[in-house]
Chimera marker file (.cmm) of the C-alpha trace (Angstrom):
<marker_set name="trace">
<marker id="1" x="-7.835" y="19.517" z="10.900" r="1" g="1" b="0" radius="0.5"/>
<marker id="2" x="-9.313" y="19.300" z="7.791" r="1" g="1" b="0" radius="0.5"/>
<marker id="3" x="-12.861" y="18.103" z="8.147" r="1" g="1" b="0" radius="0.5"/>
<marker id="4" x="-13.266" y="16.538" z="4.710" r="1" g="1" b="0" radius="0.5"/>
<marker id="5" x="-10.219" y="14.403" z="4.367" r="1" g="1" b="0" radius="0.5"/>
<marker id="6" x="-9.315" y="13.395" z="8.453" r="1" g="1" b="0" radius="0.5"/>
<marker id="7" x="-12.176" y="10.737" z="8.248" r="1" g="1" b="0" radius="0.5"/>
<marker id="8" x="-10.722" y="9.505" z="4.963" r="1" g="1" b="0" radius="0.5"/>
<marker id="9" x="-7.508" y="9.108" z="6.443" r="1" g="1" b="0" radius="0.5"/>
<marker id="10" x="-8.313" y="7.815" z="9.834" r="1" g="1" b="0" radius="0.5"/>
<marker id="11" x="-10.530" y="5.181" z="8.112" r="1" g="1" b="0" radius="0.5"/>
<marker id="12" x="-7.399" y="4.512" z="5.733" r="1" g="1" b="0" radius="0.5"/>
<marker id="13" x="-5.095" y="3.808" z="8.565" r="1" g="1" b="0" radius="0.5"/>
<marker id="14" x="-7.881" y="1.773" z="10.254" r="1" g="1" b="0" radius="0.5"/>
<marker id="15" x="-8.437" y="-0.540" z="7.125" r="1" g="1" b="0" radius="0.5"/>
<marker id="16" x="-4.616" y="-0.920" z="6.602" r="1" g="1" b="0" radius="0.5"/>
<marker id="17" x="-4.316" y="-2.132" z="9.989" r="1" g="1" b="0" radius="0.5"/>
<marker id="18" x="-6.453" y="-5.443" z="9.498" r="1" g="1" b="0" radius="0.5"/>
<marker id="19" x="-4.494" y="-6.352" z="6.894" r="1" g="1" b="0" radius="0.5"/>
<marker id="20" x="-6.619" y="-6.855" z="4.976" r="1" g="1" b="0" radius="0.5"/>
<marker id="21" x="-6.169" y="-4.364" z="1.978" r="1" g="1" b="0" radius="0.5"/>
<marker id="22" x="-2.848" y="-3.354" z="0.185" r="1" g="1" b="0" radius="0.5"/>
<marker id="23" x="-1.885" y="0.500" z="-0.319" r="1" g="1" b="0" radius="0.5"/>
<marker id="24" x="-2.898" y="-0.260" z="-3.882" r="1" g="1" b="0" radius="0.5"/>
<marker id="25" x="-6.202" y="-1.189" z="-2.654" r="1" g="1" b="0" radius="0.5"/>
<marker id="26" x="-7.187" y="1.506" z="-0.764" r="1" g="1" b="0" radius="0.5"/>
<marker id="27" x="-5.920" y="4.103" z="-2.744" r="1" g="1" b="0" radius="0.5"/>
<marker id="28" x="-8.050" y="2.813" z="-5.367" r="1" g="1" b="0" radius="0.5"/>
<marker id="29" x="-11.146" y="2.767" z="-2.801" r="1" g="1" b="0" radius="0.5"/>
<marker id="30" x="-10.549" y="6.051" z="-0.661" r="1" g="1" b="0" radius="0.5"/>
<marker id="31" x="-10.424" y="8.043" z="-4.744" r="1" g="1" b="0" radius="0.5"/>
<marker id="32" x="-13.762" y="6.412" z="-5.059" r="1" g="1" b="0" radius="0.5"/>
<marker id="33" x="-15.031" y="7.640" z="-1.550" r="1" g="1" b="0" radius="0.5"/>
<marker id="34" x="-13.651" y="11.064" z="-2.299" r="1" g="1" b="0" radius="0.5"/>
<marker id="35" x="-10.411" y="11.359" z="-1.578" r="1" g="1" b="0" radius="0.5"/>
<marker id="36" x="-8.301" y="13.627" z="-3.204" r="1" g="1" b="0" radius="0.5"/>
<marker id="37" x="-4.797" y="15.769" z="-3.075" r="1" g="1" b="0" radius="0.5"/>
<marker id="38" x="-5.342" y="19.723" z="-2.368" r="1" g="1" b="0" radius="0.5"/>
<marker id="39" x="-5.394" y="21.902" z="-5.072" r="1" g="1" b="0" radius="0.5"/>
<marker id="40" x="-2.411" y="24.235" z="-5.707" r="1" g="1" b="0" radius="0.5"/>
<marker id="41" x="-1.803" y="27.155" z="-8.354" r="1" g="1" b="0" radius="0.5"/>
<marker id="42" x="-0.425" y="24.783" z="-10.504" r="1" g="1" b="0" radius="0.5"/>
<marker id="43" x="-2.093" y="21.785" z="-10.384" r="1" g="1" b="0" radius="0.5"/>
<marker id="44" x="-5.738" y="20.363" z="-9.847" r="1" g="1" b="0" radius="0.5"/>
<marker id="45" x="-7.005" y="18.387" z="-6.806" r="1" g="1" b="0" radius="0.5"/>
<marker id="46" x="-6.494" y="14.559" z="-7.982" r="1" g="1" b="0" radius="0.5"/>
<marker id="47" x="-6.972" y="11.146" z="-6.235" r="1" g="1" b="0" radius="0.5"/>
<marker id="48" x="-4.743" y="9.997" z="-4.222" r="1" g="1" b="0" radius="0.5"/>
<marker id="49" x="-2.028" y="7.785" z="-5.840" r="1" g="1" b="0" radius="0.5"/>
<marker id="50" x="-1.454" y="4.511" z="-4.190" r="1" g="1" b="0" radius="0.5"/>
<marker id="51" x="2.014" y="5.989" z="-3.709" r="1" g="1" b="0" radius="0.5"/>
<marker id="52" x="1.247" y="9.465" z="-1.642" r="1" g="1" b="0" radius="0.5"/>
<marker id="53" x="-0.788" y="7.562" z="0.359" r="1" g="1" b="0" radius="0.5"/>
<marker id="54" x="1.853" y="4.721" z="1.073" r="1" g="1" b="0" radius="0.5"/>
<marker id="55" x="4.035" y="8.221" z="2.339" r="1" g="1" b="0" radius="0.5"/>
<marker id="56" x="1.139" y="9.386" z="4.328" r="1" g="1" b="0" radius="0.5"/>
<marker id="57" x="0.820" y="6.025" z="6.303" r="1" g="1" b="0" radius="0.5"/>
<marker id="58" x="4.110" y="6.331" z="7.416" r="1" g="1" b="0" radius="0.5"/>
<marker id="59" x="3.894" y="9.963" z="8.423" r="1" g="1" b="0" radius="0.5"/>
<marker id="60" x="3.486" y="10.033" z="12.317" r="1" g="1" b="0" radius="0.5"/>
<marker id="61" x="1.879" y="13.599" z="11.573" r="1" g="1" b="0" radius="0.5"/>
<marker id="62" x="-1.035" y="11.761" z="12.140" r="1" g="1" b="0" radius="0.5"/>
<marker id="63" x="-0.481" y="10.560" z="15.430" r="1" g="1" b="0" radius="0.5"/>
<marker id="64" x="0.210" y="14.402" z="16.522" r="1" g="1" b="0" radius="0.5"/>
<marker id="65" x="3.789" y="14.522" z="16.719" r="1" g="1" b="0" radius="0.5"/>
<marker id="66" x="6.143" y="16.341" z="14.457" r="1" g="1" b="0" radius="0.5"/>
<marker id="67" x="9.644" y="15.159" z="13.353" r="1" g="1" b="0" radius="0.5"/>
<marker id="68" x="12.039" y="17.353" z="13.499" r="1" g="1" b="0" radius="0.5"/>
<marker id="69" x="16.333" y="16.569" z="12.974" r="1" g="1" b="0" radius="0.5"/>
<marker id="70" x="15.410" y="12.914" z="13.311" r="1" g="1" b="0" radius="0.5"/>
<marker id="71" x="13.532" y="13.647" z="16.777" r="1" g="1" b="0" radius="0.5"/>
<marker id="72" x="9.439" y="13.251" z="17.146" r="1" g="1" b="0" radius="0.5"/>
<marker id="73" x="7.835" y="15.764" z="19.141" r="1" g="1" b="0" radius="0.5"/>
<marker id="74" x="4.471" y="17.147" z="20.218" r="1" g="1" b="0" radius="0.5"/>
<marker id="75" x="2.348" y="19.187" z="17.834" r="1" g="1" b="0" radius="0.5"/>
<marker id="76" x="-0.482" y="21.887" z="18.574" r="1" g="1" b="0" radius="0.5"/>
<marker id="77" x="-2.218" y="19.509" z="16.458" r="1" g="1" b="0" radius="0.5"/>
<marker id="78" x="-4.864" y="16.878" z="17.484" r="1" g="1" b="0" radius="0.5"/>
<marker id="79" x="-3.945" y="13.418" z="16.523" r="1" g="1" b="0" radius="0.5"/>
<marker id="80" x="-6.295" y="11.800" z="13.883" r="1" g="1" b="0" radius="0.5"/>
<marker id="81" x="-5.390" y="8.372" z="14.887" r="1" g="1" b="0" radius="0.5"/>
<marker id="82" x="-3.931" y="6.560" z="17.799" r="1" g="1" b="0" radius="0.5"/>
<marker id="83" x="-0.450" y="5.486" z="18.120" r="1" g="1" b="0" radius="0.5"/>
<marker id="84" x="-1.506" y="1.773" z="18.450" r="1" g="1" b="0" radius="0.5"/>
<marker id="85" x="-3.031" y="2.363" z="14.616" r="1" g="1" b="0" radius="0.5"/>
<marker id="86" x="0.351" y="3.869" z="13.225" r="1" g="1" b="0" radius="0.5"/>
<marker id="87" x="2.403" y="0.968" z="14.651" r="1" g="1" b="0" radius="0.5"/>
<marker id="88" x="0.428" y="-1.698" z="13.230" r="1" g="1" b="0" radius="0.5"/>
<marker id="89" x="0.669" y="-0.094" z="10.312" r="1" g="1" b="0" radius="0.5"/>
<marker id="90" x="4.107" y="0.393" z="10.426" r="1" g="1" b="0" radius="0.5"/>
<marker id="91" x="4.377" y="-3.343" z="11.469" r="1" g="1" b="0" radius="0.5"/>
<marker id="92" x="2.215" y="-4.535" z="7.921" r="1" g="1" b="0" radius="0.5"/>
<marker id="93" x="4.304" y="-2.280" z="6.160" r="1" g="1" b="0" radius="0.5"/>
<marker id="94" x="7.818" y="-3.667" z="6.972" r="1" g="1" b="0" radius="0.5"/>
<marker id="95" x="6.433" y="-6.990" z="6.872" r="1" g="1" b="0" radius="0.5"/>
<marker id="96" x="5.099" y="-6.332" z="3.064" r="1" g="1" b="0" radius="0.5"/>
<marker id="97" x="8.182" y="-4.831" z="2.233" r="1" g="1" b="0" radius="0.5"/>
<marker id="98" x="9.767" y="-7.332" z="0.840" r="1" g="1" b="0" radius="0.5"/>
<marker id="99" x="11.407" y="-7.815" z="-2.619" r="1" g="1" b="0" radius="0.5"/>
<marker id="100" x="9.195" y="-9.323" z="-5.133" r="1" g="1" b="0" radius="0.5"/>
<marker id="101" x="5.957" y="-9.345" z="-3.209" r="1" g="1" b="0" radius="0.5"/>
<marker id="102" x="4.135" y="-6.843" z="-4.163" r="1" g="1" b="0" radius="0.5"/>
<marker id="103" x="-0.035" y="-7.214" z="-4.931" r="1" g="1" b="0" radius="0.5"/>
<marker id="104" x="-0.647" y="-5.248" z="-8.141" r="1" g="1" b="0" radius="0.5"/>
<marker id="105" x="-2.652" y="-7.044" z="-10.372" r="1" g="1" b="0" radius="0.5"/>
<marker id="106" x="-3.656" y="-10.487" z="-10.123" r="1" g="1" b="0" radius="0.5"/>
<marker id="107" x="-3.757" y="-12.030" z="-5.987" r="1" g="1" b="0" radius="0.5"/>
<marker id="108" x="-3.403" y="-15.611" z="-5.518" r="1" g="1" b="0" radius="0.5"/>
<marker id="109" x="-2.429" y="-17.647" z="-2.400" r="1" g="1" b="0" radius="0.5"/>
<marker id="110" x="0.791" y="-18.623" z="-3.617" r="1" g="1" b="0" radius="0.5"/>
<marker id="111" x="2.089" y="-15.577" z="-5.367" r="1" g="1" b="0" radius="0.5"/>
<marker id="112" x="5.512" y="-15.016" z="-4.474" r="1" g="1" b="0" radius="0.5"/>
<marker id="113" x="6.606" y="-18.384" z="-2.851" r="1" g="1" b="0" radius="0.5"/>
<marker id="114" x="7.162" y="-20.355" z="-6.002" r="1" g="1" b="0" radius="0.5"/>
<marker id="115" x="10.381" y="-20.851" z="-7.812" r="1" g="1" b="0" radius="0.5"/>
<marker id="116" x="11.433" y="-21.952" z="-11.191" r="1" g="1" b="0" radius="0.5"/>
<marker id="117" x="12.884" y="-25.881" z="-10.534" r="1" g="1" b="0" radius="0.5"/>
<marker id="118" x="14.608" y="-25.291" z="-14.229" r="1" g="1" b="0" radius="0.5"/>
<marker id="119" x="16.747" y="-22.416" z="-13.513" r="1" g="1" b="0" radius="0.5"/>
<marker id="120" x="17.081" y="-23.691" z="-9.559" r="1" g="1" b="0" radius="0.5"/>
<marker id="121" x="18.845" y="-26.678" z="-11.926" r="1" g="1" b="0" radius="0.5"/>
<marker id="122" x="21.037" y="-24.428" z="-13.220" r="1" g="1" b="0" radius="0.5"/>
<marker id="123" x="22.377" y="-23.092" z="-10.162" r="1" g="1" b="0" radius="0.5"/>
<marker id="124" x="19.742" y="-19.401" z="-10.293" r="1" g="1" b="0" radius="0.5"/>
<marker id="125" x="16.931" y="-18.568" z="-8.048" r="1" g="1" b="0" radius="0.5"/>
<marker id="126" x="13.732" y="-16.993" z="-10.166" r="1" g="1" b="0" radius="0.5"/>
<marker id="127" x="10.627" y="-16.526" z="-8.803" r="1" g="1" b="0" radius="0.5"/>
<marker id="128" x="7.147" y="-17.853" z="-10.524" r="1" g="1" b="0" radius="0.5"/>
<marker id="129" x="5.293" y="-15.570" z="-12.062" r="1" g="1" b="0" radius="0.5"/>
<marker id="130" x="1.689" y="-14.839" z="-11.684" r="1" g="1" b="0" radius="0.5"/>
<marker id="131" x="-0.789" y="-14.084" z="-14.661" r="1" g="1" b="0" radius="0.5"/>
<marker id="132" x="-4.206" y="-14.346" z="-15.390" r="1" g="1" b="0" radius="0.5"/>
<marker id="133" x="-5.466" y="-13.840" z="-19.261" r="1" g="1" b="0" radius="0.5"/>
<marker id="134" x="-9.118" y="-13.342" z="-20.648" r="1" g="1" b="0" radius="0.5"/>
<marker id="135" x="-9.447" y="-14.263" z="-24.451" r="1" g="1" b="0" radius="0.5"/>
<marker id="136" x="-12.002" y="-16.228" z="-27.041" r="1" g="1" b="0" radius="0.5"/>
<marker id="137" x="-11.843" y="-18.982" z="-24.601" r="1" g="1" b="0" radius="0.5"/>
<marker id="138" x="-12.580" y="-17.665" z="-21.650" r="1" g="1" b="0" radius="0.5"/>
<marker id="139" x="-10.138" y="-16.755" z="-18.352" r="1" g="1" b="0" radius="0.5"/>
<marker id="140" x="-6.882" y="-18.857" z="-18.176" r="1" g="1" b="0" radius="0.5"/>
<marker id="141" x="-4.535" y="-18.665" z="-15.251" r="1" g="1" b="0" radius="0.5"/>
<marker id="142" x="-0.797" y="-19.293" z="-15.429" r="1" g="1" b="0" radius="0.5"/>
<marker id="143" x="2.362" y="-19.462" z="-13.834" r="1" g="1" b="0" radius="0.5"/>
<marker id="144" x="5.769" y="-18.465" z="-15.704" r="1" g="1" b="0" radius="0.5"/>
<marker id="145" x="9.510" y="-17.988" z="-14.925" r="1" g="1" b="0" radius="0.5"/>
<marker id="146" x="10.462" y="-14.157" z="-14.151" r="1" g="1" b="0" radius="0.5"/>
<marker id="147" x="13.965" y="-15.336" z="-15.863" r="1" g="1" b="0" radius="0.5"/>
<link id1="1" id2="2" r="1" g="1" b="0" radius="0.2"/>
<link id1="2" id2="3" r="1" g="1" b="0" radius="0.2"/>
<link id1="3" id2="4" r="1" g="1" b="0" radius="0.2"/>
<link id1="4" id2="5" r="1" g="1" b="0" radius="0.2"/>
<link id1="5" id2="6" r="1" g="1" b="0" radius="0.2"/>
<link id1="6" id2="7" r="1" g="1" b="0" radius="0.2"/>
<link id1="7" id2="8" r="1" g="1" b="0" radius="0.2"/>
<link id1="8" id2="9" r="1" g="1" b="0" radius="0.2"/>
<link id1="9" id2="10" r="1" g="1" b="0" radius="0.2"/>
<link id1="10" id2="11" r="1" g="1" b="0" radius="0.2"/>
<link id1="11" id2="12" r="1" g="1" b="0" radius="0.2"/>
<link id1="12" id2="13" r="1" g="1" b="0" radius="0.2"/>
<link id1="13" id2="14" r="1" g="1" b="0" radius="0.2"/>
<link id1="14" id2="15" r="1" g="1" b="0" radius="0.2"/>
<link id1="15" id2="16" r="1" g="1" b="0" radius="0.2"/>
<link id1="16" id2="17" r="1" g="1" b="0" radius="0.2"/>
<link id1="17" id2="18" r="1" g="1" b="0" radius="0.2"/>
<link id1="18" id2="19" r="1" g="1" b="0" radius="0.2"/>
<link id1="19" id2="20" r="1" g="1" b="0" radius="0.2"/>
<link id1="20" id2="21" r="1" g="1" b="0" radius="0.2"/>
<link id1="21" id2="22" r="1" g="1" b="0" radius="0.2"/>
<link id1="22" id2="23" r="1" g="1" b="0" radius="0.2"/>
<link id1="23" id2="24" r="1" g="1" b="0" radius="0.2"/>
<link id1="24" id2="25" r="1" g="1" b="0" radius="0.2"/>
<link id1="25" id2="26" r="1" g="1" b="0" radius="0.2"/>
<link id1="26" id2="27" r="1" g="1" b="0" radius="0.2"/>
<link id1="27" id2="28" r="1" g="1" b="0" radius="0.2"/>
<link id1="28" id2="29" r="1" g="1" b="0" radius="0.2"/>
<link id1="29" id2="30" r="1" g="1" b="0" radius="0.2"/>
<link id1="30" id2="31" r="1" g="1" b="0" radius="0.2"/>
<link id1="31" id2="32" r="1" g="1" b="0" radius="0.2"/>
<link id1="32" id2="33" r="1" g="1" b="0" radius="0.2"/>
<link id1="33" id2="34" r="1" g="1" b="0" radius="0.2"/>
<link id1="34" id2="35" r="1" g="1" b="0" radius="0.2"/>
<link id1="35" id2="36" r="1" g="1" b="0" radius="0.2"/>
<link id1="36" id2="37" r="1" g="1" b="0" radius="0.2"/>
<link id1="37" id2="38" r="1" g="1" b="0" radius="0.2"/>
<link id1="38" id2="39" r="1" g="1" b="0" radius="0.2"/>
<link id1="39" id2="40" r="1" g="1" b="0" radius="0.2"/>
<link id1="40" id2="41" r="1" g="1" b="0" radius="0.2"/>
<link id1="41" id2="42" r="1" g="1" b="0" radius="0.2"/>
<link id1="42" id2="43" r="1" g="1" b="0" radius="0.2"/>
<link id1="43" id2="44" r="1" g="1" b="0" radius="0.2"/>
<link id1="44" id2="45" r="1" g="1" b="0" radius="0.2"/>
<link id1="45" id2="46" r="1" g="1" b="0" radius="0.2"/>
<link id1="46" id2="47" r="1" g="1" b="0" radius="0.2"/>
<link id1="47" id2="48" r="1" g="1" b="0" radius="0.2"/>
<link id1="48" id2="49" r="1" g="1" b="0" radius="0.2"/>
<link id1="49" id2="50" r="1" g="1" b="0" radius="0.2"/>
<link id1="50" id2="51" r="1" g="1" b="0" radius="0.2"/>
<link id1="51" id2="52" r="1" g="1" b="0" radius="0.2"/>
<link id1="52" id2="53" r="1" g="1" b="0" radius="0.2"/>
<link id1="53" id2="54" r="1" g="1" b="0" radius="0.2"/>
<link id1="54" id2="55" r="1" g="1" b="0" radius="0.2"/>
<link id1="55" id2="56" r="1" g="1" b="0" radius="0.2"/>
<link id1="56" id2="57" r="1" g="1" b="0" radius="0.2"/>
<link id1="57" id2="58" r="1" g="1" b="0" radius="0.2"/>
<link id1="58" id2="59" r="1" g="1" b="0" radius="0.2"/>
<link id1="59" id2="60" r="1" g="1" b="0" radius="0.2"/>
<link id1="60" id2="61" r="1" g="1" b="0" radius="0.2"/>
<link id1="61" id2="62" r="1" g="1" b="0" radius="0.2"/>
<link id1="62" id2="63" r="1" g="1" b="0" radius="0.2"/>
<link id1="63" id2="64" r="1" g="1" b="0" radius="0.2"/>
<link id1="64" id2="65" r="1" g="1" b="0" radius="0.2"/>
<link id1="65" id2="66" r="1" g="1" b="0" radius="0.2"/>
<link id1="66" id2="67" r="1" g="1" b="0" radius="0.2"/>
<link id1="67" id2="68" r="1" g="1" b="0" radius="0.2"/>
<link id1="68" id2="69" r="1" g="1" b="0" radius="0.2"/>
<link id1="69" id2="70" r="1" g="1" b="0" radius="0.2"/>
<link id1="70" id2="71" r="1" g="1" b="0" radius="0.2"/>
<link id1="71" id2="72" r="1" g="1" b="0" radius="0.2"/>
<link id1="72" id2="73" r="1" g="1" b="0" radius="0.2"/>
<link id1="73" id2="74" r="1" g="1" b="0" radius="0.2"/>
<link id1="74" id2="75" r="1" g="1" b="0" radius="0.2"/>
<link id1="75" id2="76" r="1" g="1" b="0" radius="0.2"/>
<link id1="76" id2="77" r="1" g="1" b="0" radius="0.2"/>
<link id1="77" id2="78" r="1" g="1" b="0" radius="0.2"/>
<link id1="78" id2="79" r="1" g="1" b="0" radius="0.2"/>
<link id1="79" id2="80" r="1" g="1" b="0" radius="0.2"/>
<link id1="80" id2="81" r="1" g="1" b="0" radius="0.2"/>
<link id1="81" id2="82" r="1" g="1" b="0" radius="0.2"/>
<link id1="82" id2="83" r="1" g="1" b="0" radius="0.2"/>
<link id1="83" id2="84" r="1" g="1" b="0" radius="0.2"/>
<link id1="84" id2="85" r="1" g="1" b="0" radius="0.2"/>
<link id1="85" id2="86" r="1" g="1" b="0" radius="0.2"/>
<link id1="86" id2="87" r="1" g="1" b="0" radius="0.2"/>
<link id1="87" id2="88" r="1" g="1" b="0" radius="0.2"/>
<link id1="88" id2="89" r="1" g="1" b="0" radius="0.2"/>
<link id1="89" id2="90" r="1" g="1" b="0" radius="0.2"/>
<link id1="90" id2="91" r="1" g="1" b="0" radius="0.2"/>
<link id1="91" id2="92" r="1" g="1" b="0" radius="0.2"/>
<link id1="92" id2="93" r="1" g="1" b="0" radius="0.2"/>
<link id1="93" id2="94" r="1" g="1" b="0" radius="0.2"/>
<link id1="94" id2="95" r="1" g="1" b="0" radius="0.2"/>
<link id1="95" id2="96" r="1" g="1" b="0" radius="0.2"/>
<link id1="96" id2="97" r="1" g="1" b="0" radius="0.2"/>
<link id1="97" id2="98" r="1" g="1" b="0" radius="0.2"/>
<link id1="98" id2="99" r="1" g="1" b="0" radius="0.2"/>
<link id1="99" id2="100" r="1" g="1" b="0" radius="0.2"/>
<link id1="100" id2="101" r="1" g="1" b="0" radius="0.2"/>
<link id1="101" id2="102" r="1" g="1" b="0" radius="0.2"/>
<link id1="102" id2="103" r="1" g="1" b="0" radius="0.2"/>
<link id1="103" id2="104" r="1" g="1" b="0" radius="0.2"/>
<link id1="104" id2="105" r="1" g="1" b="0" radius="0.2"/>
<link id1="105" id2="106" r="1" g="1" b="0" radius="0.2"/>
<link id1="106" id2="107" r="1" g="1" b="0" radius="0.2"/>
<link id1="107" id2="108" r="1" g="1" b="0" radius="0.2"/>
<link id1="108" id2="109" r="1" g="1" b="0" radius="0.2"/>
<link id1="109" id2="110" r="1" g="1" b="0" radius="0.2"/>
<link id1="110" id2="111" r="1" g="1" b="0" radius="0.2"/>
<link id1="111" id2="112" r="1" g="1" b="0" radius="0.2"/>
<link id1="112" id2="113" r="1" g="1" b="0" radius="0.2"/>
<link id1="113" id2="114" r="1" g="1" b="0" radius="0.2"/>
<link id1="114" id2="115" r="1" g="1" b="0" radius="0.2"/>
<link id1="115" id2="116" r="1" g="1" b="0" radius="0.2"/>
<link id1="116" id2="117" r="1" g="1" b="0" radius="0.2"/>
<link id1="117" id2="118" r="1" g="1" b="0" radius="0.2"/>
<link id1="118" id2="119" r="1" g="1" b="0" radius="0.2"/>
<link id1="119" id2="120" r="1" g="1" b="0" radius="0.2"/>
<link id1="120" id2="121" r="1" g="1" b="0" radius="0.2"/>
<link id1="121" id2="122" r="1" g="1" b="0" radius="0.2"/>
<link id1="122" id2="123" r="1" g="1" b="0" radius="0.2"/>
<link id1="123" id2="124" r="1" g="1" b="0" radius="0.2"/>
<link id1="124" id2="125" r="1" g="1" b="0" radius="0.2"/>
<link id1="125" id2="126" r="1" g="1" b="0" radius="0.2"/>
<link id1="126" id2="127" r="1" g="1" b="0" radius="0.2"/>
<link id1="127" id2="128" r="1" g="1" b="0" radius="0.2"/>
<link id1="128" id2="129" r="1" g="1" b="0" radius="0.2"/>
<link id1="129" id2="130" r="1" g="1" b="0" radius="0.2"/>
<link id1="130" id2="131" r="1" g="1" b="0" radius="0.2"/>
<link id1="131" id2="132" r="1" g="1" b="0" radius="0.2"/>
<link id1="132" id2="133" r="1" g="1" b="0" radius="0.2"/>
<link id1="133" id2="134" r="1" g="1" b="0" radius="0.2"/>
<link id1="134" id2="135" r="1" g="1" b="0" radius="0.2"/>
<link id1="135" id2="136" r="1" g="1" b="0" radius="0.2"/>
<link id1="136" id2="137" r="1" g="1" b="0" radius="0.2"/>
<link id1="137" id2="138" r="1" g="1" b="0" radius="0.2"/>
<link id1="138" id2="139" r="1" g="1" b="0" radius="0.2"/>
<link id1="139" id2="140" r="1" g="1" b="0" radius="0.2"/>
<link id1="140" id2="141" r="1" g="1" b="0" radius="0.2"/>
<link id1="141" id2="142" r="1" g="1" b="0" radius="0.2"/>
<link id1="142" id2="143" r="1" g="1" b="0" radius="0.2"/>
<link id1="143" id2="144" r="1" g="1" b="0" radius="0.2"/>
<link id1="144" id2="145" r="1" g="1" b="0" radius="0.2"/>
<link id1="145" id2="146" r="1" g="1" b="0" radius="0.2"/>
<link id1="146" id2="147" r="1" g="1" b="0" radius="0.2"/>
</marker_set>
């Protein structure tokens, strides 16, 4: 077990599972607490990208079990987080798996359940779009039609 990055990762699994932070999230925090991928011959250590770690939080390598021909078994690892942790995470995960809803940017309460009542006229279903602008005049928020 590596002793520098197993805290980082149990404490990412914890955090997902209040669902309270997106992969994006804490990707962005765990590179500013440290967390990085292992250096290789070819390339550097870097932060990890809100993607690896979206792969590592489904990995039940950290529960210590091993897939193997579409099988889990028992590692000679120890496990760096329980398997009540992996399948809430799992659970959040499915759930925020959906089409359309991701958080990247911009997070508002509504984001994602509002649809365009022109195009709905029209016989299409197209989502509302989410933005947020900064200019002369200050922040203005905004809603447009992803069509």
């Amino acid at each position: 077990m590596d002793p520098v990055r197993a805290p980082l990762i149990r404490w990412a699994f914890e955090q997902y599972a209040t669902d309270d932070y997106s992969v994006w999230q804490l990707a962005s925090i765990l590179g500013d607490m440290g967390l990085t991928t292992r250096a290789s011959a070819k390339r550097p250590e870097r932060p990890v990208s809100s993607s690896a770690l979206a792969e590592i939080i489904r990995d039940p390598y950290y529960t210590g079990m091993l897939p193997f021909k579409g099988e889990l078994y028992p590692g000679r690892h120890s496990a760096v987080i329980t398997q009540e942790t992996f399948v809430a995470c799992q659970s959040i995960l499915d759930r925020r798996n959906r089409k359309g809803d991701r958080d990247c940017v911009h997070f508002h309460y509504l984001k994602g359940m509002l649809y365009c009542g022109q195009c709905a006229d029209q016989g299409r279903i197209r989502r509302l779009v989410y933005s947020q602008s900064t200019g002369n005049g200050g922040a203005c928020e905004y809603w447009v039609c992803s069509g």
